[in-house]
C-alpha positions as a Markdown table, in Angstrom:
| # | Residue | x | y | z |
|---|---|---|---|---|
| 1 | Unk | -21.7 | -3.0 | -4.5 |
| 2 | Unk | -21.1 | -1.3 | -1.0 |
| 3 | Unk | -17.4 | 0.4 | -0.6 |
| 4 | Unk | -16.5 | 1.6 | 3.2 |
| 5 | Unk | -13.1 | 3.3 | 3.9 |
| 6 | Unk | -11.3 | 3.7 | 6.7 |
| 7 | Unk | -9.0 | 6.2 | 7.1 |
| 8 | Unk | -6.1 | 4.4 | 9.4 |
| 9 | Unk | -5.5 | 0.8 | 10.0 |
| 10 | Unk | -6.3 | 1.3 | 13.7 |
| 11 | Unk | -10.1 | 2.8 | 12.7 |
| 12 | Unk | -11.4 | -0.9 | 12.0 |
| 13 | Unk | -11.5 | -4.2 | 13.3 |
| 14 | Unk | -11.0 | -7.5 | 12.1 |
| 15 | Unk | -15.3 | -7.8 | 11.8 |
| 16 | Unk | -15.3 | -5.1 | 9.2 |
| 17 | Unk | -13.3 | -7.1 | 7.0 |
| 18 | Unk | -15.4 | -10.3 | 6.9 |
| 19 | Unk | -16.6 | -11.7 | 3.9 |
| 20 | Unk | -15.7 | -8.9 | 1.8 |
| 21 | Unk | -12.8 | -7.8 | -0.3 |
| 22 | Unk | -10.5 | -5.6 | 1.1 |
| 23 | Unk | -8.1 | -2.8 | -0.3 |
| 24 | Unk | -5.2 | -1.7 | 1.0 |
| 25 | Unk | -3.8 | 1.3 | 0.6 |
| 26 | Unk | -0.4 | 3.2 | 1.5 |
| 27 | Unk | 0.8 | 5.4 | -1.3 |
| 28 | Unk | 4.1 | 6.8 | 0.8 |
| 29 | Unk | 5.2 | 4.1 | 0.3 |
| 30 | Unk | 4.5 | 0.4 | 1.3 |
| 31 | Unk | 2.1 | -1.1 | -1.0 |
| 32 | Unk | 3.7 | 1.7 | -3.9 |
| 33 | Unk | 6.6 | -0.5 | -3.2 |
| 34 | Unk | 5.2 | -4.1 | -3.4 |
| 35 | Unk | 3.2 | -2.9 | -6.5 |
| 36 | Unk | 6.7 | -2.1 | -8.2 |
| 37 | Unk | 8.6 | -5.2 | -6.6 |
| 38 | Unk | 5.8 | -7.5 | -8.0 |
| 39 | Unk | 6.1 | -5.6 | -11.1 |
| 40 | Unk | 9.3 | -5.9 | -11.9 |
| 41 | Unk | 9.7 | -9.6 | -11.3 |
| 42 | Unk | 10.0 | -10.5 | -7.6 |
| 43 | Unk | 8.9 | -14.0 | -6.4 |
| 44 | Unk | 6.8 | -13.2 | -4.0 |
| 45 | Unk | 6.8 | -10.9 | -0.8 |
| 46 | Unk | 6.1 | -12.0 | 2.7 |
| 47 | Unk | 4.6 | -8.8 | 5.0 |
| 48 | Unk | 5.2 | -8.7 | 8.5 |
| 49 | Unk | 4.8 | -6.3 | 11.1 |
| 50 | Unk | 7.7 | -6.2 | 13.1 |
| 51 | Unk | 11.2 | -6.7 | 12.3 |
| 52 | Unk | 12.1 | -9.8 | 14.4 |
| 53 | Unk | 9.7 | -11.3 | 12.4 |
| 54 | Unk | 11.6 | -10.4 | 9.3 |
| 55 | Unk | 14.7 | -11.9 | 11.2 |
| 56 | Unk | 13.0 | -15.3 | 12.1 |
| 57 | Unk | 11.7 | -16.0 | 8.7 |
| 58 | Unk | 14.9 | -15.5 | 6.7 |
| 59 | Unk | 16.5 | -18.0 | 8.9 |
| 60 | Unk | 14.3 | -20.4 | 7.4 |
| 61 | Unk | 15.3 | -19.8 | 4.0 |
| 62 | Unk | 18.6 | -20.0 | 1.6 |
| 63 | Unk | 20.8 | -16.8 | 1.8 |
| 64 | Unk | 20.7 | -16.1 | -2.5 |
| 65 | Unk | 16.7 | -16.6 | -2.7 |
| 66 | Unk | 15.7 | -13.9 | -0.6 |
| 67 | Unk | 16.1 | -9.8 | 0.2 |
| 68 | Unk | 14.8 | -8.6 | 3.8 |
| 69 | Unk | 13.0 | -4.9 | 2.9 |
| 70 | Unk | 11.6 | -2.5 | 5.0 |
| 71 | Unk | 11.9 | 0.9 | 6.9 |
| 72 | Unk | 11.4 | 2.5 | 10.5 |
| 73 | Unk | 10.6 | 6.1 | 10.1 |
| 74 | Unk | 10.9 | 6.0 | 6.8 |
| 75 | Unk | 14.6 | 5.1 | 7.2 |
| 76 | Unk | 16.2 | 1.9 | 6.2 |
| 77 | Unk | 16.7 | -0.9 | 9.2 |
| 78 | Unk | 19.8 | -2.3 | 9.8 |
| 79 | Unk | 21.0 | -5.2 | 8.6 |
| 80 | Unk | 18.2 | -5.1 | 5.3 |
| 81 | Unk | 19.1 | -5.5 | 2.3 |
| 82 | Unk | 16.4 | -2.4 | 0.5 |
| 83 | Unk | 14.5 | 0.0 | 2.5 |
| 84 | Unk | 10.8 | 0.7 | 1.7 |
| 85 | Unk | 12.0 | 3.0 | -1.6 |
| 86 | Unk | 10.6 | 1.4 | -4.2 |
| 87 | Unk | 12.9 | 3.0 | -6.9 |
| 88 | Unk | 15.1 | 0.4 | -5.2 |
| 89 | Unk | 13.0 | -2.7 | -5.9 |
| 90 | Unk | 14.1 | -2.6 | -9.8 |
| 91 | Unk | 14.3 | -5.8 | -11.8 |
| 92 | Unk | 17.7 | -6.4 | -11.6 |
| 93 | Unk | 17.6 | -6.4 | -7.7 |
| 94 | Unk | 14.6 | -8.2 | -7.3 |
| 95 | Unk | 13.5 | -10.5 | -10.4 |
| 96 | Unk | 12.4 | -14.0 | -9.0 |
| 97 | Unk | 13.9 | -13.6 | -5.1 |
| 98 | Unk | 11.1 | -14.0 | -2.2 |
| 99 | Unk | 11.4 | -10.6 | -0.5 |
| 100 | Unk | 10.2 | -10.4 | 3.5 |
| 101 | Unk | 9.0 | -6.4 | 4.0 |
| 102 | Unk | 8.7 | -4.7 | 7.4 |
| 103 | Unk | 7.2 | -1.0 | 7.3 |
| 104 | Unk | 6.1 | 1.4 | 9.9 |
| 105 | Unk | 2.2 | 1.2 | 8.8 |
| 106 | Unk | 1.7 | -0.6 | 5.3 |
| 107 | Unk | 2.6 | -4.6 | 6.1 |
| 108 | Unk | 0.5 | -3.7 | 9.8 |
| 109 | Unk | -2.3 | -2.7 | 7.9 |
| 110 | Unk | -2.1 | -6.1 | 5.3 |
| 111 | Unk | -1.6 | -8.3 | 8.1 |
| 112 | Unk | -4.9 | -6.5 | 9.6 |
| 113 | Unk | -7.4 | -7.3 | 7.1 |
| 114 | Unk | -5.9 | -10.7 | 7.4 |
| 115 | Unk | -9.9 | -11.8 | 8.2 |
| 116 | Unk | -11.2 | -10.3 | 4.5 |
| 117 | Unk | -12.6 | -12.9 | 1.6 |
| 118 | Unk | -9.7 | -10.8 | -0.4 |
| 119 | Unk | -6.7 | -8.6 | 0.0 |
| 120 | Unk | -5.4 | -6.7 | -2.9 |
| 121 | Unk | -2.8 | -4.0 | -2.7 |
| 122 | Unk | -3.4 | -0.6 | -3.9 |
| 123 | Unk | -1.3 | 2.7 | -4.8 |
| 124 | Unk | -2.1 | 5.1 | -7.4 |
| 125 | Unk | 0.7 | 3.2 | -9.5 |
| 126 | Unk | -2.5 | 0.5 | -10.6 |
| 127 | Unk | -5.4 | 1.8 | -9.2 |
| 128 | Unk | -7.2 | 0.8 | -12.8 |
| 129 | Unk | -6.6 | -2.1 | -12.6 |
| 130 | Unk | -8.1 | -2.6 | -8.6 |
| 131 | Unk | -11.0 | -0.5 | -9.9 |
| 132 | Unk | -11.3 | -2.5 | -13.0 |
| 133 | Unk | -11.3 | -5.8 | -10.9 |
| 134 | Unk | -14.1 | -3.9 | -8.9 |
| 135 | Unk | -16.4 | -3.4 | -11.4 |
| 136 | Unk | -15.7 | -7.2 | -12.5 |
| 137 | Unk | -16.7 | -8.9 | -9.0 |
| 138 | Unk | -19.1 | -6.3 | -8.0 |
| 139 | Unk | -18.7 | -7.4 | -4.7 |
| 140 | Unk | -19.0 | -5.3 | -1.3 |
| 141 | Unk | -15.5 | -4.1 | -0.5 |
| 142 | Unk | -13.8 | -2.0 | 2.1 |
| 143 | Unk | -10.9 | 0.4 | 1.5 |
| 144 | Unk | -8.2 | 0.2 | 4.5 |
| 145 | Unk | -5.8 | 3.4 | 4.8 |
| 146 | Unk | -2.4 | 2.5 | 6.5 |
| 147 | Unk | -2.4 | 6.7 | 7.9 |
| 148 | Unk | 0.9 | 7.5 | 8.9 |
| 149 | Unk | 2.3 | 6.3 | 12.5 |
| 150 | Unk | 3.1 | 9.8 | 14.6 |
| 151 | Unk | 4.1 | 9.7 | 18.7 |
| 152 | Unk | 2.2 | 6.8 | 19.6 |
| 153 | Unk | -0.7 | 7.1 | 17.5 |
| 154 | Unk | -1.6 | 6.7 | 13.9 |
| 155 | Unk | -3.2 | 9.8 | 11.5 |
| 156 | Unk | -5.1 | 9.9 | 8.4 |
| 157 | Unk | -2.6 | 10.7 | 5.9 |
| 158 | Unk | -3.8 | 13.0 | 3.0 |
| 159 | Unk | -1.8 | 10.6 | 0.1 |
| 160 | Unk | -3.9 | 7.1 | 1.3 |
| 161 | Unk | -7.6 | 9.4 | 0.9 |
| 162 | Unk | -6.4 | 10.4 | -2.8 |
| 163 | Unk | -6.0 | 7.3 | -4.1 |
| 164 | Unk | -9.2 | 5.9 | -2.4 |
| 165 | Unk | -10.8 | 9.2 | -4.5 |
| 166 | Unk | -8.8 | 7.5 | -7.9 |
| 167 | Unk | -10.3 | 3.9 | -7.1 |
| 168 | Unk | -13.6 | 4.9 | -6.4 |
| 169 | Unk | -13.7 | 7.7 | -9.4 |
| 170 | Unk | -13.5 | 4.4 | -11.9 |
| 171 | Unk | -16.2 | 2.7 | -10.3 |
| 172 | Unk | -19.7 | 2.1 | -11.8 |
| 173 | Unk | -22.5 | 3.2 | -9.5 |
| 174 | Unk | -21.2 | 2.1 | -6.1 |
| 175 | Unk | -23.3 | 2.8 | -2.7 |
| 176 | Unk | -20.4 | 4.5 | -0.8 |
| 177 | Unk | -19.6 | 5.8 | 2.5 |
| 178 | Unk | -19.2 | 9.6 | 3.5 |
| 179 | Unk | -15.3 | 9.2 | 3.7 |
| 180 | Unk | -15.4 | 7.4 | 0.2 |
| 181 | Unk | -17.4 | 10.4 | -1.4 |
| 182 | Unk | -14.9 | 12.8 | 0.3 |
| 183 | Unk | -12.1 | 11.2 | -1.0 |
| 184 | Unk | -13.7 | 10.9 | -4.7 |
| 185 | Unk | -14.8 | 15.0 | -4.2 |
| 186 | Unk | -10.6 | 15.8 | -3.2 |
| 187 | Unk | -9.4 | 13.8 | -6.1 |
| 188 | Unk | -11.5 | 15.1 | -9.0 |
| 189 | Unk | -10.4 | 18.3 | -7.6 |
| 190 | Unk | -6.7 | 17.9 | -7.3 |
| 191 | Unk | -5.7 | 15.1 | -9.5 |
| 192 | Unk | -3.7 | 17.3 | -12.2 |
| 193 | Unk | -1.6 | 18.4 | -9.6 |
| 194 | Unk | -1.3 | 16.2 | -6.9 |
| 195 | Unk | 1.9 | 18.1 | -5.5 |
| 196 | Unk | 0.5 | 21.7 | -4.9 |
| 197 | Unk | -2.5 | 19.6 | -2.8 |
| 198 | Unk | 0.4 | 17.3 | -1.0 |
| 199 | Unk | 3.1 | 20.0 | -0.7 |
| 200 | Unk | 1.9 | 20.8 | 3.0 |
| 201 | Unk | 1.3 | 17.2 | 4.1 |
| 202 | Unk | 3.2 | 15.8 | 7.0 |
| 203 | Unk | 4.3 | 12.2 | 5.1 |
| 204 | Unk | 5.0 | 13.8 | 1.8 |
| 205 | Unk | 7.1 | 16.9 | 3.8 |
| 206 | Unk | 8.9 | 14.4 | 5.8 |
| 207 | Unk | 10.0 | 11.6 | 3.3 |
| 208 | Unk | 11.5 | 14.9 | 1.5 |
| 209 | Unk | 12.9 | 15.8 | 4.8 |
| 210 | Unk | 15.3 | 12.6 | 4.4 |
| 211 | Unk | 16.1 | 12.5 | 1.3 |
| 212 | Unk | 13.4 | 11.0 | -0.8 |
| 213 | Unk | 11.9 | 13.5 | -3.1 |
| 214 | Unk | 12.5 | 11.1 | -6.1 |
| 215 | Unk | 9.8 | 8.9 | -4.3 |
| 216 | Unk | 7.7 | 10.7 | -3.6 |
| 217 | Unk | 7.4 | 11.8 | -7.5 |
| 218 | Unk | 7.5 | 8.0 | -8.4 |
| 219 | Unk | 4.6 | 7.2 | -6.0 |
| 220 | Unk | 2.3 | 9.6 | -6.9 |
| 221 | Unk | 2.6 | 8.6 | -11.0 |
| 222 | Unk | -0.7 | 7.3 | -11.3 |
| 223 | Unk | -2.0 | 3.9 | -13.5 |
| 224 | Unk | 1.8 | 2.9 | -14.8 |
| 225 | Unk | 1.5 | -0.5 | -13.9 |
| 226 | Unk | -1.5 | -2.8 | -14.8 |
| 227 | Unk | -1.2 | -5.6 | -12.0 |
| 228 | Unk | -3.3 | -6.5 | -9.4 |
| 229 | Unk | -0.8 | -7.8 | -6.6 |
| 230 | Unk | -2.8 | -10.0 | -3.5 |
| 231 | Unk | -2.3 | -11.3 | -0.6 |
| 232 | Unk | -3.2 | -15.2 | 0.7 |
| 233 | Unk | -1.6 | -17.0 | 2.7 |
| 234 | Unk | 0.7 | -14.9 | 4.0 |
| 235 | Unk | 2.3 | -13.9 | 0.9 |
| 236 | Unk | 1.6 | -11.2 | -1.9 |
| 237 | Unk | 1.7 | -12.0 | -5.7 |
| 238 | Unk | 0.6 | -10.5 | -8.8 |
């Protein structure tokens, strides 16, 4: 098994994807949020990249069957029902409604590996069980990093390469790429305490910034849920 990461969702193209399973990753806070919605009971959730999108699709559909989720800048769009918090997804909220999600870099980065054999979302919430499906398949896999969207371009982000270190530290003898083995090294180094490593990131300063500190602790709980959320068809379930 061969596992190749890249660090943003603009770093590869569609060919890198091809017949091969492919991980997506954006701990602060997109797929931390669909791992929690599919966890706690939702339908199904439709990622799209922009919000008009969003818009269009819930025309389509009965008012009381569906929630429209999703941020810009971190902040919650107008109009939405949730915003990309996913202490907000609980079941109550969400338990069997179809949810449509828009976010700055997460739902891009799905909707870019939209040529792989297999998408499964990853955050540090289940990464056992995307390792433990790893090990099963033992098939040739790439690792896609949302990064974080900054003045017109988008930047590794420090939270997407530790949990690419917590997949790939529960693999069995995988051939992996320099970023990979970087991300394994920073995690075996840091995993007890995640927040002294994270506490001078940009993302993880800035979602504090606005007021969402209790996320930020919530995302970076590692291996509380044991699902293994993907995404076909244009729609992600567990």
């Amino acid at each position: 098994m061969r596992i190749d990461t890249y660090e943003t969702l603009d770093s590869a193209s569609p060919r890198d994807f091809a017949d091969k399973i492919t991980i997506v990753i954006d701990t602060l806070r997109a797929t931390s949020t669909i791992v929690t919605a599919i966890n706690n009971g939702c339908k199904e959730i439709i990622p799209v990249s922009e919000v008009e999108e969003a818009l269009s699709l819930a025309q389509n559909l009965d008012r009381d069957t569906y929630l429209l989720g999703g941020e810009r800048n971190g902040v919650l769009i107008e109009g939405f029902d949730l915003s990309n918090s996913p202490l907000e997804y609980t079941s109550d909220v969400v338990k069997g409604k179809t949810i449509i999600l828009t976010t700055t870099n997460g739902t891009k980065a799905i909707k870019k590996a939209s040529s792989a054999k297999e998408i499964i979302i990853c955050s540090m919430l289940n990464v056992k069980a995307v390792a433990d499906y790893l090990n099963e398949v033992k098939m040739d896999a790439v690792i896609l990093c949302a990064g974080t969207e900054g003045k017109g371009t988008r930047k590794f982000s420090l939270e997407d390469v530790i949990t690419v270190g917590a997949v790939i530290s529960r693999i069995d003898g995988a051939d992996i790429d320099d970023l990979s083995y970087a991300s394994l090294l920073l995690y075996r180094e840091n995993r007890h305490d995640l927040h002294n490593l994270m506490q001078n990131c940009f993302h993880y300063k800035y979602l504090i910034s606005i007021g969402y500190k209790d996320d930020v602790d919530f995302c970076l709980q590692e291996d509380i849920f044991d699902i293994l959320p993907k995404y076909y068809n244009g729609t992600i379930k567990g």
